[in-house]
PADREN-627385 format. One record per residue (C-alpha): z, y, x. Coordinates in steps of 0.1 Angstrom, whole numbers, padded with zeros to 4 digits, always signed. Layout:
PADREN-627385
ZYX ...
END
This chain:
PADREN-627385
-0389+0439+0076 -0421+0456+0086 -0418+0489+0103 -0419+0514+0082 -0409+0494+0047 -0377+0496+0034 -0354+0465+0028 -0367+0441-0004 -0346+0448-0036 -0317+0425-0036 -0324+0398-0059 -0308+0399-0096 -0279+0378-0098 -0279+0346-0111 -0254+0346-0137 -0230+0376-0145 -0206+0386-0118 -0220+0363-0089 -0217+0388-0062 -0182+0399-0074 -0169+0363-0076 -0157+0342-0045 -0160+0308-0056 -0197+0293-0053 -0222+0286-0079 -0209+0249-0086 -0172+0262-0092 -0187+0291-0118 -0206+0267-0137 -0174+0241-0139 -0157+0267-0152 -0181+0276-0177 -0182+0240-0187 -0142+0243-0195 -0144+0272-0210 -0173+0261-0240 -0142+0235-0251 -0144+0198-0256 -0182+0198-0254 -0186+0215-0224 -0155+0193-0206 -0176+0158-0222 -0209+0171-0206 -0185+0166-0168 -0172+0139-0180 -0206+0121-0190 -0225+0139-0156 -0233+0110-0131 -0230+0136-0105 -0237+0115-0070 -0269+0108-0087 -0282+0140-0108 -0266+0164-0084 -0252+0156-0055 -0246+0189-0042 -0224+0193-0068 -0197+0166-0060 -0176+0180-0037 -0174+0209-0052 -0164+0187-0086 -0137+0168-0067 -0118+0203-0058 -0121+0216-0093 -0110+0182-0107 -0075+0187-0079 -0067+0218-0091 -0073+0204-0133 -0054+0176-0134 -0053+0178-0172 -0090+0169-0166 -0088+0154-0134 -0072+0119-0147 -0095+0115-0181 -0127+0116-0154 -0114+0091-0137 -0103+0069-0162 -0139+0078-0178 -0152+0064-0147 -0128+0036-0145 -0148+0023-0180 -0178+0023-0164 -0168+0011-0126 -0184-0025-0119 -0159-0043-0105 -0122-0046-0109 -0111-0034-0074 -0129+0004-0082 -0117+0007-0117 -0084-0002-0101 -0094+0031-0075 -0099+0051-0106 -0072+0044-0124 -0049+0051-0091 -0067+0088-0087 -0056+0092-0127 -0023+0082-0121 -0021+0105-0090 -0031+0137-0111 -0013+0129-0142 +0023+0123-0115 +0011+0152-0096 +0018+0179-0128 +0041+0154-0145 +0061+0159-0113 +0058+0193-0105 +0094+0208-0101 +0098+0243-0115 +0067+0262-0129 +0056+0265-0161 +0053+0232-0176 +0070+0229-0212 +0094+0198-0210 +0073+0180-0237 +0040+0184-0216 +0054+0169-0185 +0068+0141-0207 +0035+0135-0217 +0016+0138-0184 +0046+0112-0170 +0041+0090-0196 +0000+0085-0195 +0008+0084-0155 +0029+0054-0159 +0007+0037-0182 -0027+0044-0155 -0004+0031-0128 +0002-0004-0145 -0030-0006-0158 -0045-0001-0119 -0022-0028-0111 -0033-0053-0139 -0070-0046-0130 -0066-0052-0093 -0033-0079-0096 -0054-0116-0097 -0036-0133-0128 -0009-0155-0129 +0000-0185-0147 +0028-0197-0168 +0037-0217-0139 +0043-0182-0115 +0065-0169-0142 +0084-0196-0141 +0090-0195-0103 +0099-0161-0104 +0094-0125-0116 +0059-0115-0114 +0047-0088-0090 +0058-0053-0098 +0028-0025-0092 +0030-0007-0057 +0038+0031-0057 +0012+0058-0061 +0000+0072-0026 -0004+0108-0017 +0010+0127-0049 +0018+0163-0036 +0051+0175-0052 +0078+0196-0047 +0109+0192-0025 +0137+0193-0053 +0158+0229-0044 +0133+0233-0019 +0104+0256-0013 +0082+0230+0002 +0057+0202-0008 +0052+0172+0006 +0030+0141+0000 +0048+0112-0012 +0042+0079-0028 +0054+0075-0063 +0067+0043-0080 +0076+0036-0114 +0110+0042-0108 +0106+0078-0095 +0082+0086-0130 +0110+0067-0155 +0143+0090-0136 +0121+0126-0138 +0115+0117-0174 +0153+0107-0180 +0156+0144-0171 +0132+0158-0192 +0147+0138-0225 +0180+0153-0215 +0164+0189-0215 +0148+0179-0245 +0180+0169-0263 +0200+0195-0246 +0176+0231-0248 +0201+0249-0234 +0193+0232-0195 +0159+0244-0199 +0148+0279-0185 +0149+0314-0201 +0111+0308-0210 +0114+0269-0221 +0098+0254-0195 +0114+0226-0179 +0142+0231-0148 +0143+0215-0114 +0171+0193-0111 +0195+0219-0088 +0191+0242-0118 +0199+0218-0144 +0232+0205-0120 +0240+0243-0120 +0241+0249-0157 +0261+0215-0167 +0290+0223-0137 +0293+0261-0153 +0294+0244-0184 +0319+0217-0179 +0338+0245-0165 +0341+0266-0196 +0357+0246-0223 +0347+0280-0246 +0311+0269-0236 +0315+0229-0243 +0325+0242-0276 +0301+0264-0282 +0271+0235-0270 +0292+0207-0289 +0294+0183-0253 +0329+0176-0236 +0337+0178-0204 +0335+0142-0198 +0302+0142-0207 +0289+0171-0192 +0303+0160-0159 +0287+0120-0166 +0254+0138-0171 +0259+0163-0139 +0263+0128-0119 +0232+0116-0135 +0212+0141-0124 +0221+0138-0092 +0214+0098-0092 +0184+0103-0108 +0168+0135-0084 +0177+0119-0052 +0148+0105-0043 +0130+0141-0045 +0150+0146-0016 +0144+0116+0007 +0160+0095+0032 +0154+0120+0061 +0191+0131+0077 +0185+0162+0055 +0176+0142+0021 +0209+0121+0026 +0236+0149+0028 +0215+0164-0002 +0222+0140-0019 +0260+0133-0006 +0268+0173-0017 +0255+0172-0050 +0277+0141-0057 +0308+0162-0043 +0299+0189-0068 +0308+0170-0097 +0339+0150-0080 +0350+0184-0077 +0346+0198-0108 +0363+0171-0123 +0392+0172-0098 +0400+0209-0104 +0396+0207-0140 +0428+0190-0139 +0439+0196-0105 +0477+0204-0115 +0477+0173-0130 +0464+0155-0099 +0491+0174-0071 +0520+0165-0096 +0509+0129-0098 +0506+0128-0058 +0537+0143-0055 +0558+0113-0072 +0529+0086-0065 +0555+0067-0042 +0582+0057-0071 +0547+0050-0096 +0538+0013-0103 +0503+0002-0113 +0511+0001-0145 +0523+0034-0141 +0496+0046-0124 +0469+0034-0147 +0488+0048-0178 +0492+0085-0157 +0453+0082-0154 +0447+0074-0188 +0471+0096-0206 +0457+0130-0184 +0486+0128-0158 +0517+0132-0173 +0526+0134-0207 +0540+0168-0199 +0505+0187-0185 +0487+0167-0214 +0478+0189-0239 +0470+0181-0275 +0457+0148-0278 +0460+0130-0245 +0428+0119-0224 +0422+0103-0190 +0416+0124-0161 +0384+0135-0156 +0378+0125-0121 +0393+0092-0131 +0366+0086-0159 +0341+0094-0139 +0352+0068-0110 +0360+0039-0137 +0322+0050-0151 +0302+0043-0118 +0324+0013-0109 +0317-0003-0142 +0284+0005-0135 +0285-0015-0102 +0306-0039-0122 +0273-0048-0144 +0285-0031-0174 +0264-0003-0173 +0240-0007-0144 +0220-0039-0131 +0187-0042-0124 +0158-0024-0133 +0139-0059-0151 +0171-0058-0175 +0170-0023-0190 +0192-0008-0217 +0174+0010-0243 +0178+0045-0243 +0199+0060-0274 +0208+0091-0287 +0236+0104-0304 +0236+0140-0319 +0233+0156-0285 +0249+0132-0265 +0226+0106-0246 +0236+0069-0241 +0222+0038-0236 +0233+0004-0252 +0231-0027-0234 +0237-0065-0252 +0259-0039-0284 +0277-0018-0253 +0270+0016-0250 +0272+0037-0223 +0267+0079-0214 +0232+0076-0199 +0238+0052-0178 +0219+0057-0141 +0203+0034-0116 +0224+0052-0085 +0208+0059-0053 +0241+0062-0038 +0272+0043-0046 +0302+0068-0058 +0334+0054-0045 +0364+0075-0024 +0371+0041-0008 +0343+0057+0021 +0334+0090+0038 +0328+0104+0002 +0361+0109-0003 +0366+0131+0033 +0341+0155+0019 +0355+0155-0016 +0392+0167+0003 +0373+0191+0022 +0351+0208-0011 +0386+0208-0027 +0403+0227+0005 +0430+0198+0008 +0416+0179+0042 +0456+0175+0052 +0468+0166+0022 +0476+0127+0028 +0495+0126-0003 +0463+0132-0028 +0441+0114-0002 +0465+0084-0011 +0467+0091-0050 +0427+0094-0050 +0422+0063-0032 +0444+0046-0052 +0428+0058-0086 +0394+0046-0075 +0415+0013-0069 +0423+0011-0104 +0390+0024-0113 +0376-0011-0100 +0406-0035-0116 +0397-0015-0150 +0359-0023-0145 +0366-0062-0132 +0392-0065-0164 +0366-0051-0184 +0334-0075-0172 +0356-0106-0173 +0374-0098-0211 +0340-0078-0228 +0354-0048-0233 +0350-0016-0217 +0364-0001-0180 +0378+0028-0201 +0382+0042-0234 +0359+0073-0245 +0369+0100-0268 +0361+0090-0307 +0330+0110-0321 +0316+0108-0354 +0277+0107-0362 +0248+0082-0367 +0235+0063-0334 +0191+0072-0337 +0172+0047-0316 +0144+0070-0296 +0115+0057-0278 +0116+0059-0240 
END
């Protein structure tokens, strides 16, 4: 400045609130794109940006990363336009990343019907990548064997399931089709959502069904039993556990939540279950299986008799393992719903949401230590014995029951009409 002249004016700014705002002039003007609707978004979505401004495309990328409801459509606008297989494939991949990404997110605000959606359009721009960049295969590869299955989605940040932290993780198929088994059983079930309806984290939605399956008041009141209340509990823990890994950490995660609902269903009839240790030595098998299925005794049955809770729960998973509920993923039940209650049906079985488990659920194993320990009974050899001996059972019912067509254990009668829903 020359001596003696004051400093120039500052120059007018060049759009309203520039030298308030923090984020640069490219972010502003993205914004005011998104904010003029449909049109302003289209005029992004149609910008060839590396060529008209190039100054403008990283700053485009990092608004795109933190919009991923726009963030996919550019990229699968760009995938309609890419010139060669292998980056449409690329472009499809970034879509499925951002539509996983808020699919995915655990906690927030997302509404369980919007994360159903972004899981849903995720999944279908993650098999389409795969098609684009697969080379095809003829009649004759199908015949040798299943055909390729697409790779898992790299670097989608997500949450840590009952966990402050995020972490970057590949996502398959698999990991998109168990979040959204969760958010169909919030959508069936409103009560597992949160206060404001958005969707809950799978430690929160463990957390409601125990307290519910502990308050027979509160199984009235949301029309579910206890039985399945506590075969959805176990779902959600076979269906969260890969949020938490396969770290050290991840593993007894996943091993505690597991012991939550063996324990709920043990102390829901735990007299039952000391009175049957107490005379197990002078009960045959016979004897043994009818005690399981008749709720103990005769004596602490009340009203109509029912199976043990625990017990249904073990004869469940091992028909599961069996093949009667489980299997592999290429030979899917379809998904069913009645009233509240969510099933699947497999060849005219059906079976209480039957999950793909990420950890087998036998007390033939270490599970059972920790079961005795949540329970407070580590020294009591006589219900170590009886439990052991029930999940024996649990495995003859489920064998009986693959080899005659029938099922590993009978399930309370309900009335209403079966509804086929779209997964």
């Amino acid at each position: 400045v020359p001596e003696g002249r004051g400093a120039p004016p500052a120059a007018p700014p060049l759009y309203a609130g520039e030298y308030e705002s923090e984020a640069g002039f490219g972010a502003e003007l993205l914004q005011a794109y998104v904010e003029q609707g449909p049109n302003g978004c289209a005029a992004i979505f149609r910008a060839s940006v590396a060529d008209d401004c190039p100054a403008l495309e990283v700053e485009l990328a990092e608004f795109l990363q933190r919009h991923p409801r726009l963030s996919w459509i550019k990229h699968v606008h760009d995938a309609a336009l890419a010139p060669s297989d292998a980056s449409a494939a690329a472009s499809l991949t970034g879509a499925a990343r951002a539509l996983y990404g808020w699919g995915l997110a655990a906690g927030g605000d997302g509404g369980v019907l919007d994360r159903k959606v972004m899981l849903s359009l995720g999944k279908l721009c993650h098999h389409a990548a795969f098609l684009r960049d697969v080379p095809p295969h003829s009649d004759d590869d199908v015949a040798a064997g299943p055909a390729p299955t697409a790779p898992p989605v790299p670097g989608v940040l997500l949450a840590v399931d009952a966990s402050e932290r995020e972490e970057w993780r590949a996502v398959g198929v698999a990991a998109a089709d168990d979040e959204h088994y969760l958010l169909r059983m919030q959508e069936k079930l409103p009560w597992l959502c949160t206060a404001g309806g958005a969707a809950a984290p799978a430690e929160a939605l463990l957390e409601s069904l125990l307290a519910t399956a502990a308050s027979p008041a509160l199984c009235a009141e949301r029309h579910v039993s206890q039985e399945e209340v506590l075969k959805l509990s176990l779902d959600v823990a076979h269906k969260s556990a890969w949020r938490l890994g396969d770290s050290a950490r991840g593993r007894a995660a996943r091993s505690e939540r597991l012991v939550r609902v063996l324990a709920a269903a043990t102390n829901a009839d735990g007299q039952a279950w000391l009175h049957l240790s107490s005379r197990l030595r002078s009960i045959s098998e016979t004897g043994l299986r009818k005690a399981l299925l008749e709720g103990g005794t005769a004596e602490h049955a009340t009203g109509d008799p029912r199976p043990l809770l625990l017990w249904s729960l073990l004869a469940w998973e091992a028909d599961k393992r069996a093949g009667g509920g489980g299997g592999s993923r290429e030979a899917s039940p379809r998904p069913v719903l009645r009233g509240s209650r969510c099933v699947w049906i497999r060849g005219g079985r059906l079976f209480t949401a039957a999950s793909w488990c990420e950890q087998v659920v036998s007390l033939h194993g270490p599970l059972l230590g920790e079961l005795l320990a949540a329970l407070g009974r580590v020294d009591d050899t006589a219900l170590r014995s009886t439990l052991q001996r029930a999940q024996t059972e649990a495995e003859a019912a489920a064998a009986e029951a693959r080899e005659g067509g029938g099922e590993a254990a009978p399930l309370a009668e309900e009335s209403g009409e079966w509804m086929v829903v779209e997964a």
